[in-house]
C-alpha positions as CSV (number, residue, x, y, z in Angstrom):
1,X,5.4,29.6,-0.9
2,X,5.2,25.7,0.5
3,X,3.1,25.0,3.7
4,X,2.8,21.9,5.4
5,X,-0.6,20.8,6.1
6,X,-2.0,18.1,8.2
7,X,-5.1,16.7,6.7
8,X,-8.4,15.6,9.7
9,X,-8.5,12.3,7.1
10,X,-4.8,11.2,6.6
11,X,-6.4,8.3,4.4
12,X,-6.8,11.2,1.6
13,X,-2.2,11.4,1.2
14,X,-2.9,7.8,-0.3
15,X,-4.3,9.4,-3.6
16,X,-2.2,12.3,-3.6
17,X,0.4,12.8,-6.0
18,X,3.0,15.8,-6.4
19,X,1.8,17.9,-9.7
20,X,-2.0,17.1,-8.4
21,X,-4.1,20.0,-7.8
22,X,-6.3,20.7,-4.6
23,X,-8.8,23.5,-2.8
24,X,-8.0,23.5,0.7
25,X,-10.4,24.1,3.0
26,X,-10.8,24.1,6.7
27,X,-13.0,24.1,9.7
28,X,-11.6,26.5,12.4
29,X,-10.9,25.2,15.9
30,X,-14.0,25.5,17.9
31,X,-16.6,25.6,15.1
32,X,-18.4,22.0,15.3
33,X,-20.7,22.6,12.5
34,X,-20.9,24.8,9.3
35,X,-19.3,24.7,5.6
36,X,-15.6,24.7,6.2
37,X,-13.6,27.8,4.7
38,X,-11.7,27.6,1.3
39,X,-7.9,28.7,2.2
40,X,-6.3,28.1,-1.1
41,X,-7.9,27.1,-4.8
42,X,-6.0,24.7,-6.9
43,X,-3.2,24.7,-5.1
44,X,-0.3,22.5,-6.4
45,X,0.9,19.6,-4.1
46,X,4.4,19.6,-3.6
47,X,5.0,16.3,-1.7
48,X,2.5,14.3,0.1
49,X,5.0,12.7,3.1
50,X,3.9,9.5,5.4
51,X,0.8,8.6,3.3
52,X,0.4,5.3,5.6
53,X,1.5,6.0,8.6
54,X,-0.2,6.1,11.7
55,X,1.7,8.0,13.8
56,X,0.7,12.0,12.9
57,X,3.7,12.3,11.3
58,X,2.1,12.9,7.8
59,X,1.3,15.9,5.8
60,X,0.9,17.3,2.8
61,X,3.3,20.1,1.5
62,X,1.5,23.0,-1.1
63,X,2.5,25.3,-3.0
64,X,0.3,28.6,-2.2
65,X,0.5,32.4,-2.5
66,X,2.2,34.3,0.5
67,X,-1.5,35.5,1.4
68,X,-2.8,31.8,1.5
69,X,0.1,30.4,3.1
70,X,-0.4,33.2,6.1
71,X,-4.4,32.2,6.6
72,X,-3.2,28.4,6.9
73,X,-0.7,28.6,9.8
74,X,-2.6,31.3,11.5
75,X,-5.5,28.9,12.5
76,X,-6.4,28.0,15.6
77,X,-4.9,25.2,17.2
78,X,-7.3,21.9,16.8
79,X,-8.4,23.6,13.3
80,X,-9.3,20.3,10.6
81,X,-7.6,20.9,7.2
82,X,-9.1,19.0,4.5
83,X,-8.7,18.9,0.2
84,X,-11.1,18.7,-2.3
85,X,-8.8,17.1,-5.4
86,X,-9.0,19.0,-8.8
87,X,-9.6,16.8,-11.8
């Protein structure tokens, strides 16, 4: 399945490639400190869209299993997506 993601950093779409491979990982809403929560593992970018702009409008679309795609939208409201790139 695609999802659309909207990375805390927006500065990280700038190195991002479709074909790349990523872990996403996240900090739920409401938890201010702690290691974040891996979502998906190498997960295959399938568009990175409004790498420089400043608006919100960017976000990064993944290819991830139904399961992983289902944990990503459920999270809170104010949750902070981030991606650890795969060499």
């Amino acid at each position: 399945m695609g999802v659309p993601v909207r990375l805390a950093e927006p500065a990280a779409l700038a190195v991002l490639r479709p074909g790349a491979r990523v872990d996403l990982l996240v900090l739920p809403a409401g938890r201010s400190a702690g290691a974040p929560v891996l979502l998906a593992a190498d997960a295959l970018v399938l568009d990175v869209v409004g790498a420089g702009a400043g608006d919100g409008s960017s976000a990064l679309y993944l290819a991830v299993r139904p399961d992983q795609a289902q944990r990503s939208v459920g999270q809170p409201e104010g949750s902070r997506f981030s991606v650890v790139i795969r060499g």
